[in-house]
Biopython code that builds the backbone (N, CA, C, O; Angstrom):
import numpy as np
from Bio.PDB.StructureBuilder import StructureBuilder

atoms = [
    (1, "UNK", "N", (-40.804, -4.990, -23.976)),
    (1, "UNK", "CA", (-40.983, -5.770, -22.758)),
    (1, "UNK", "C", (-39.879, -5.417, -21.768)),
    (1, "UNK", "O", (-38.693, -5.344, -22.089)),
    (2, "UNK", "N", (-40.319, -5.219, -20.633)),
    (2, "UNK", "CA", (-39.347, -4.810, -19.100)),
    (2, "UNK", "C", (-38.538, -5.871, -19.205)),
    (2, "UNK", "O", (-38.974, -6.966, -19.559)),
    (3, "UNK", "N", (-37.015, -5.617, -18.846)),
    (3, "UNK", "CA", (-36.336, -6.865, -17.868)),
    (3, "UNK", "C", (-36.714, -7.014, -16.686)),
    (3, "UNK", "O", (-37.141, -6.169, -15.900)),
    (4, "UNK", "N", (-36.505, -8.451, -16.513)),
    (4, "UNK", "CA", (-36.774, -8.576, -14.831)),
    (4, "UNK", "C", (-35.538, -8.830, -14.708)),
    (4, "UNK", "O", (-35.644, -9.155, -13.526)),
    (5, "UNK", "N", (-34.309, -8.979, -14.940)),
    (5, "UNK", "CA", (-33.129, -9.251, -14.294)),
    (5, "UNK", "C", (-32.843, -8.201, -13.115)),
    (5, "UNK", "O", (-32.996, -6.985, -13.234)),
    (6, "UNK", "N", (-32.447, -8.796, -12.075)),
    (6, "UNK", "CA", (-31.872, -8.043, -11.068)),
    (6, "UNK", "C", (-31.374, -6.736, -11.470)),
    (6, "UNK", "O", (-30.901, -6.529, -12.588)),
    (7, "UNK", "N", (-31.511, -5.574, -10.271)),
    (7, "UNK", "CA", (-30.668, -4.278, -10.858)),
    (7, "UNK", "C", (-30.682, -3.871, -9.344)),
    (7, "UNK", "O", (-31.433, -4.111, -8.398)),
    (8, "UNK", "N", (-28.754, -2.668, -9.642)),
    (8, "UNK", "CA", (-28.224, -2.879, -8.189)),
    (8, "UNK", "C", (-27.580, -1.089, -8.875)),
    (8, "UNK", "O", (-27.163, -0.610, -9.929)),
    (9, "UNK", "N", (-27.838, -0.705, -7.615)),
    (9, "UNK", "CA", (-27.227, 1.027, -7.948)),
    (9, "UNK", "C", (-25.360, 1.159, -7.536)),
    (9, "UNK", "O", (-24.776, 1.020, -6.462)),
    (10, "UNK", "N", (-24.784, 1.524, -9.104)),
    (10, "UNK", "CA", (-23.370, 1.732, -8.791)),
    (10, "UNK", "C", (-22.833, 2.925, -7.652)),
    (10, "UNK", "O", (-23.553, 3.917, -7.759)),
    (11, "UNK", "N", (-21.754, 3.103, -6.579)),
    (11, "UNK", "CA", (-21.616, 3.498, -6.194)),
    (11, "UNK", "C", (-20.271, 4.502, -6.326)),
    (11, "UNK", "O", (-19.563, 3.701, -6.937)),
    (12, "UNK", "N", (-19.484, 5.611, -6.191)),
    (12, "UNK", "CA", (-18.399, 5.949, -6.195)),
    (12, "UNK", "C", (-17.737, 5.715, -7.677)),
    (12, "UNK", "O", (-18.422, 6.009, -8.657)),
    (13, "UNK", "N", (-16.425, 5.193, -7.855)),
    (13, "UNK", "CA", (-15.730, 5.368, -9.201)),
    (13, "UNK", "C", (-16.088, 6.332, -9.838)),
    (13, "UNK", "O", (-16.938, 7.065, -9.332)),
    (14, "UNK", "N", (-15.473, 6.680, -11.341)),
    (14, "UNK", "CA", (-15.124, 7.398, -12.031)),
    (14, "UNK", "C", (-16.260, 8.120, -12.515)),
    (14, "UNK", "O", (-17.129, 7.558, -13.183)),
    (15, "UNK", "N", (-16.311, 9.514, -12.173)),
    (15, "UNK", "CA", (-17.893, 10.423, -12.507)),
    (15, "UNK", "C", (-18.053, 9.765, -14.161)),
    (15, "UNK", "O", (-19.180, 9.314, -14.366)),
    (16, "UNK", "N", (-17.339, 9.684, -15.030)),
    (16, "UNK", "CA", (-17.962, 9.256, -16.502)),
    (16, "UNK", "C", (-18.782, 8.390, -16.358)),
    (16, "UNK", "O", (-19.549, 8.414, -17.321)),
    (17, "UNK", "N", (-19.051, 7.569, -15.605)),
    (17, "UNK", "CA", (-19.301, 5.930, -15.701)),
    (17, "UNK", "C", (-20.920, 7.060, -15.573)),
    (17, "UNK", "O", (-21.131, 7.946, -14.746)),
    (18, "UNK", "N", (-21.999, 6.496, -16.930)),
    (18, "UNK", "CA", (-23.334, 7.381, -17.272)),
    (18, "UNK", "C", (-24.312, 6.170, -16.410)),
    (18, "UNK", "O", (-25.301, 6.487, -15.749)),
    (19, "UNK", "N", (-23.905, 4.997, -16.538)),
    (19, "UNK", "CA", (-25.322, 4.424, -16.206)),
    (19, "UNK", "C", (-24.855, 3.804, -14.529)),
    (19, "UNK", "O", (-23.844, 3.164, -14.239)),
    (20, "UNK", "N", (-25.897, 4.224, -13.684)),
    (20, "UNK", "CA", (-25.457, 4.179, -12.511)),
    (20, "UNK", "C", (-26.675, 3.024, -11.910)),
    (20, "UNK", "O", (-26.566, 2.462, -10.820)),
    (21, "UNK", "N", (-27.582, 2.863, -12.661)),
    (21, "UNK", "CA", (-28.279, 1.563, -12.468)),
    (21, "UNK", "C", (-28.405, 0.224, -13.285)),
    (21, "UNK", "O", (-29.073, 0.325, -14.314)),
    (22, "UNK", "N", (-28.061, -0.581, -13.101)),
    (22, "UNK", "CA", (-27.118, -1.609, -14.255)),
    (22, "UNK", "C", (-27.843, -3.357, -13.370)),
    (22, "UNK", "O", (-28.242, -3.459, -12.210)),
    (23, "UNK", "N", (-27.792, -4.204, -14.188)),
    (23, "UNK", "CA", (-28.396, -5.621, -13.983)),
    (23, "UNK", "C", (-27.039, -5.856, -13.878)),
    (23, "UNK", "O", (-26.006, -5.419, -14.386)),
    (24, "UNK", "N", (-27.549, -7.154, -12.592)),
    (24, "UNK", "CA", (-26.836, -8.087, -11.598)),
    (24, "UNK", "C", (-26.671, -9.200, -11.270)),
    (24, "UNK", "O", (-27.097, -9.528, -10.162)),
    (25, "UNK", "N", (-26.281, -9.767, -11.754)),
    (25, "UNK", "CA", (-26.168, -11.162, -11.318)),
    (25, "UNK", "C", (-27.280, -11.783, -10.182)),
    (25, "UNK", "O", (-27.255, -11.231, -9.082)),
    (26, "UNK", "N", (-28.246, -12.886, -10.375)),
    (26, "UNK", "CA", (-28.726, -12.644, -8.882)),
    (26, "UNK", "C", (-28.163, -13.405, -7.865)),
    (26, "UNK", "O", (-28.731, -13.369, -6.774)),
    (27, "UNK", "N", (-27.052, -14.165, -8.006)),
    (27, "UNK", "CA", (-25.565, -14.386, -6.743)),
    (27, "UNK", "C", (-25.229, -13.425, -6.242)),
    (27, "UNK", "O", (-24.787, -13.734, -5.136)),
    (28, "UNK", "N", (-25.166, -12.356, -6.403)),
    (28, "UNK", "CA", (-24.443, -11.497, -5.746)),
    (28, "UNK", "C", (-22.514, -10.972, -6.709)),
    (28, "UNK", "O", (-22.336, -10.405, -7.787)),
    (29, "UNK", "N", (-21.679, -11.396, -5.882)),
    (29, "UNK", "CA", (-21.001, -11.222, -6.111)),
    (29, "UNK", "C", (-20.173, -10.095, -6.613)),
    (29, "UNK", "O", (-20.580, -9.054, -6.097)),
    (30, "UNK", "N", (-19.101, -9.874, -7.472)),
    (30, "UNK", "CA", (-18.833, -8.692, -7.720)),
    (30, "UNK", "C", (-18.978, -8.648, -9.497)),
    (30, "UNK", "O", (-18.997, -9.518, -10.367)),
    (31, "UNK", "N", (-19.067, -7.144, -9.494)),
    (31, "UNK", "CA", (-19.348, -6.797, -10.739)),
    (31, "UNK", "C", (-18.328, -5.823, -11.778)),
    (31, "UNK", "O", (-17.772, -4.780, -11.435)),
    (32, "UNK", "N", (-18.262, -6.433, -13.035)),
    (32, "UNK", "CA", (-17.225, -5.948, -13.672)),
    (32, "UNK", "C", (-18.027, -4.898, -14.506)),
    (32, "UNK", "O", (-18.875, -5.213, -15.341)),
    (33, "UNK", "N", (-17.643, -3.517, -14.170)),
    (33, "UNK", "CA", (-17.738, -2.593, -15.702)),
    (33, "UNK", "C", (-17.113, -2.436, -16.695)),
    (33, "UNK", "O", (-15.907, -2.435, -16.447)),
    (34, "UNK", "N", (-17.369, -2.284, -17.847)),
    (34, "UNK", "CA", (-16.309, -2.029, -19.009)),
    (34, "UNK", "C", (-16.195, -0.586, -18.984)),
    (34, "UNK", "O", (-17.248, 0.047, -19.067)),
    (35, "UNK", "N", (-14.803, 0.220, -18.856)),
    (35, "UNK", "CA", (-14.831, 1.597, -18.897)),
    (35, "UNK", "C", (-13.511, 1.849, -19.625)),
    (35, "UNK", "O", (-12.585, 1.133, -19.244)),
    (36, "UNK", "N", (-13.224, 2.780, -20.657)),
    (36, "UNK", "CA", (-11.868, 3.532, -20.660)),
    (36, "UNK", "C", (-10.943, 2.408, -20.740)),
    (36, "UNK", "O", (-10.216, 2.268, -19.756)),
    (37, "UNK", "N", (-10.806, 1.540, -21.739)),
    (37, "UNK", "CA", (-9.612, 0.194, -21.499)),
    (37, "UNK", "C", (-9.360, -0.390, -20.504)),
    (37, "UNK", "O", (-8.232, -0.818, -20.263)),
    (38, "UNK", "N", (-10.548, -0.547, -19.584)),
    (38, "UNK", "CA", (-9.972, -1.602, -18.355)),
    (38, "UNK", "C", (-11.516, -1.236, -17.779)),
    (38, "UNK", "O", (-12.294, -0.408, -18.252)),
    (39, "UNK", "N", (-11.724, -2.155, -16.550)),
    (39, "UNK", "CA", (-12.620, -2.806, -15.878)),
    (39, "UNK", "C", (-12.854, -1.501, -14.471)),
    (39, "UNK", "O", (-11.901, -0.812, -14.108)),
    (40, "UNK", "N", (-14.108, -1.382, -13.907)),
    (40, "UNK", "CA", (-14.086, -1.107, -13.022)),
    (40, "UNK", "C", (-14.794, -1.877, -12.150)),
    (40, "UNK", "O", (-15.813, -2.395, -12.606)),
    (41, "UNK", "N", (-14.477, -2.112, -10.859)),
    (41, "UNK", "CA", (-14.877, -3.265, -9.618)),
    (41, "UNK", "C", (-15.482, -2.997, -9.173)),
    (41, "UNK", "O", (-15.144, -1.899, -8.730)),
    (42, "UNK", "N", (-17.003, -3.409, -8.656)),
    (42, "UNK", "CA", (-17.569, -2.499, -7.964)),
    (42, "UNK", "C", (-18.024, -4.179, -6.910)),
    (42, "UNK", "O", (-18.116, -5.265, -7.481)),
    (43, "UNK", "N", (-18.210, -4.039, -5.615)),
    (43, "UNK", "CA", (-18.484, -5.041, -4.456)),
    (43, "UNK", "C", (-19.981, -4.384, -3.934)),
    (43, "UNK", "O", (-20.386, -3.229, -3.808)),
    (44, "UNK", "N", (-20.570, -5.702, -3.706)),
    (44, "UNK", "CA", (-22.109, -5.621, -3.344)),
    (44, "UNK", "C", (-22.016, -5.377, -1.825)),
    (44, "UNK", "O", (-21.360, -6.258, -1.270)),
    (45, "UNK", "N", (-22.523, -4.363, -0.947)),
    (45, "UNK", "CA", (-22.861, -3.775, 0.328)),
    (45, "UNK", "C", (-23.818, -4.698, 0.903)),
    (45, "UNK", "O", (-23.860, -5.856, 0.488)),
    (46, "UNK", "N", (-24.754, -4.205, 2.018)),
    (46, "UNK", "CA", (-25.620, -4.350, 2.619)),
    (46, "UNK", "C", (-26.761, -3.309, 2.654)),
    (46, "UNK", "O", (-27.869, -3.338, 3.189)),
    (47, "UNK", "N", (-26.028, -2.238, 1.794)),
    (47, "UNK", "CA", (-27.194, -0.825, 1.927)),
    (47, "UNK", "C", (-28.134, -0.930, 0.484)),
    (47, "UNK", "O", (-27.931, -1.637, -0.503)),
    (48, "UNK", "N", (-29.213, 0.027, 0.744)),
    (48, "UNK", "CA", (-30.258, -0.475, -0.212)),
    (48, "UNK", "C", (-30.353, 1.024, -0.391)),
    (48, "UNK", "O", (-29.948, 1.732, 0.531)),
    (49, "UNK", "N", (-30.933, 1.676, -1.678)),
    (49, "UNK", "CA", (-31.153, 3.198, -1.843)),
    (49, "UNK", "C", (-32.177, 3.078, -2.866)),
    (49, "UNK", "O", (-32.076, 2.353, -3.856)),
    (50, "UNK", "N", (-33.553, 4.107, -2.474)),
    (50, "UNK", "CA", (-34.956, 3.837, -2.945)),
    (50, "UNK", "C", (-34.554, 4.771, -4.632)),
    (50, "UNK", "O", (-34.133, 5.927, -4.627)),
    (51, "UNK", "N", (-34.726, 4.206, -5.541)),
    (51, "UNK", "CA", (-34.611, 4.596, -6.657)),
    (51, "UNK", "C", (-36.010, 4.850, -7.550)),
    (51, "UNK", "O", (-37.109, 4.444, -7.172)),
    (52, "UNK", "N", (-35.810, 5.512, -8.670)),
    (52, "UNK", "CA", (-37.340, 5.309, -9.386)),
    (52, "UNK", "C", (-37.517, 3.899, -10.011)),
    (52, "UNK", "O", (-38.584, 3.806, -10.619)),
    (53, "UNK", "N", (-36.795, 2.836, -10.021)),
    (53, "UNK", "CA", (-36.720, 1.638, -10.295)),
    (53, "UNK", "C", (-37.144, 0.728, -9.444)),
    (53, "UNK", "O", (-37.266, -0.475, -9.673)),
    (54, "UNK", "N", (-37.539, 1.712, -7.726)),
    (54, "UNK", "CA", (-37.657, 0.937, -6.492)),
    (54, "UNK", "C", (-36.497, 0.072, -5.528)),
    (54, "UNK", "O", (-35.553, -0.605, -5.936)),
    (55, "UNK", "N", (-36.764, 0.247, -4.625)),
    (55, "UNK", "CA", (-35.538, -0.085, -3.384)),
    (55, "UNK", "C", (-34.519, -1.099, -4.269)),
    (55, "UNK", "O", (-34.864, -2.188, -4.728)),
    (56, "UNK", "N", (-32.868, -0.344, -4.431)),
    (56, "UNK", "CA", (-32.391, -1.575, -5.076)),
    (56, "UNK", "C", (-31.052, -1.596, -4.171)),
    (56, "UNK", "O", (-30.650, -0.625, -3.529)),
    (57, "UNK", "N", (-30.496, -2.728, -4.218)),
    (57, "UNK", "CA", (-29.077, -2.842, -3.279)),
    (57, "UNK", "C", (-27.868, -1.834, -3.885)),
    (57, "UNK", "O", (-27.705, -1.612, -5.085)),
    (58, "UNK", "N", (-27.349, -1.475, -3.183)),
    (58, "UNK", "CA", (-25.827, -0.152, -3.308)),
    (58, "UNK", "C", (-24.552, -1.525, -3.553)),
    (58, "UNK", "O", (-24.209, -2.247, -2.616)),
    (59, "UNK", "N", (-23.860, -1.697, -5.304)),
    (59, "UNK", "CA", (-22.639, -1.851, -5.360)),
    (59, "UNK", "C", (-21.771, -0.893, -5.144)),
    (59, "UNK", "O", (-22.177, 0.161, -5.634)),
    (60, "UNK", "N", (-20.359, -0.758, -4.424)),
    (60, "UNK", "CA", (-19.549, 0.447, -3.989)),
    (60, "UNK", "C", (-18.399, -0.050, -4.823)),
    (60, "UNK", "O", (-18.093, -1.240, -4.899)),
    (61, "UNK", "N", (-17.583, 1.244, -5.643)),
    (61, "UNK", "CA", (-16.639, 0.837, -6.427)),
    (61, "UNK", "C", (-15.001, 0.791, -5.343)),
    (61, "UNK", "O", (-14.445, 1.676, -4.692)),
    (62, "UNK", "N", (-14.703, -0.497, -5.549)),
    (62, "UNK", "CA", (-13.326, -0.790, -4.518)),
    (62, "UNK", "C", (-11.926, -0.712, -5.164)),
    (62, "UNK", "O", (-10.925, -0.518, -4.473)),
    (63, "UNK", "N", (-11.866, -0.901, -6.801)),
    (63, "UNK", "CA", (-10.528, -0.787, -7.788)),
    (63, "UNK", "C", (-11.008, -1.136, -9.284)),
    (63, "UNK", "O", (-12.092, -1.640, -9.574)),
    (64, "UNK", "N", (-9.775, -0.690, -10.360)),
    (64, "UNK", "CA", (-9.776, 0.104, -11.621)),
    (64, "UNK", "C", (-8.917, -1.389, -11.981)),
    (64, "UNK", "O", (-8.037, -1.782, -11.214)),
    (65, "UNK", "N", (-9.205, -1.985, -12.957)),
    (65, "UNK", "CA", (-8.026, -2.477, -13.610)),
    (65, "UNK", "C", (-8.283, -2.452, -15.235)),
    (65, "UNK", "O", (-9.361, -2.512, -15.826)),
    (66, "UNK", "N", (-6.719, -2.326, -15.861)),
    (66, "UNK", "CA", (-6.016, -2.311, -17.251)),
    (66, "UNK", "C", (-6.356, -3.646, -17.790)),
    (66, "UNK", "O", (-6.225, -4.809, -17.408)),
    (67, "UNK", "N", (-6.873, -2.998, -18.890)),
    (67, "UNK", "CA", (-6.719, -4.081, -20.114)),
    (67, "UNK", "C", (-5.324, -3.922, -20.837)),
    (67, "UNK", "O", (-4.833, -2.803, -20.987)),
    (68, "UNK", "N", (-4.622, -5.207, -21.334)),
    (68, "UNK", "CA", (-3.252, -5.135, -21.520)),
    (68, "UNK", "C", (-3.305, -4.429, -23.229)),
    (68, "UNK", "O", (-4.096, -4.875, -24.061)),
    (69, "UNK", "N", (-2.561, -3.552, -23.469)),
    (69, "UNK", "CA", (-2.669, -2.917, -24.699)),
    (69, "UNK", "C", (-1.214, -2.499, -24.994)),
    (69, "UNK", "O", (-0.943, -1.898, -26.034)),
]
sb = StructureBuilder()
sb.init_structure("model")
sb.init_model(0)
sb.init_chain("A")
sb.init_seg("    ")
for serial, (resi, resn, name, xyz) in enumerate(atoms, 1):
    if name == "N":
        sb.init_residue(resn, " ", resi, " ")
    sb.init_atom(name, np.array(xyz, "f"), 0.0, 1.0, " ", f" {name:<3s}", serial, name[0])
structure = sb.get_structure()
């Protein structure tokens, strides 16, 4: 069975990061990735980019943070 949860296309950050279409909160807000011992930030735009998933909103990655180790 499909999810229907929201899905929002990652933008910029770190070329590893594999999945670049990822479920979203449907608030908006910002979104935490888990990458490499720490988080990457990514902030919800206003731009939309037509995907094979269909028109989804552009998160743009703004900062990296450490998990304490």
């Amino acid at each position: 069975m499909a999810s229907k949860a929201p899905k929002a296309v990652l933008q910029g950050g770190p070329e590893g990061i594999r999945e670049r279409i990822v479920e979203v909160d449907p608030g908006g807000g910002d979104l935490k990735v888990p990458y490499r011992g720490g988080y990457e930030h990514f902030r919800s735009t206003q731009r939309e980019w037509d995907t094979a998933e269909g028109r989804l909103p552009v998160y743009e990655w703004w900062e990296r943070t450490e998990l304490p180790g």
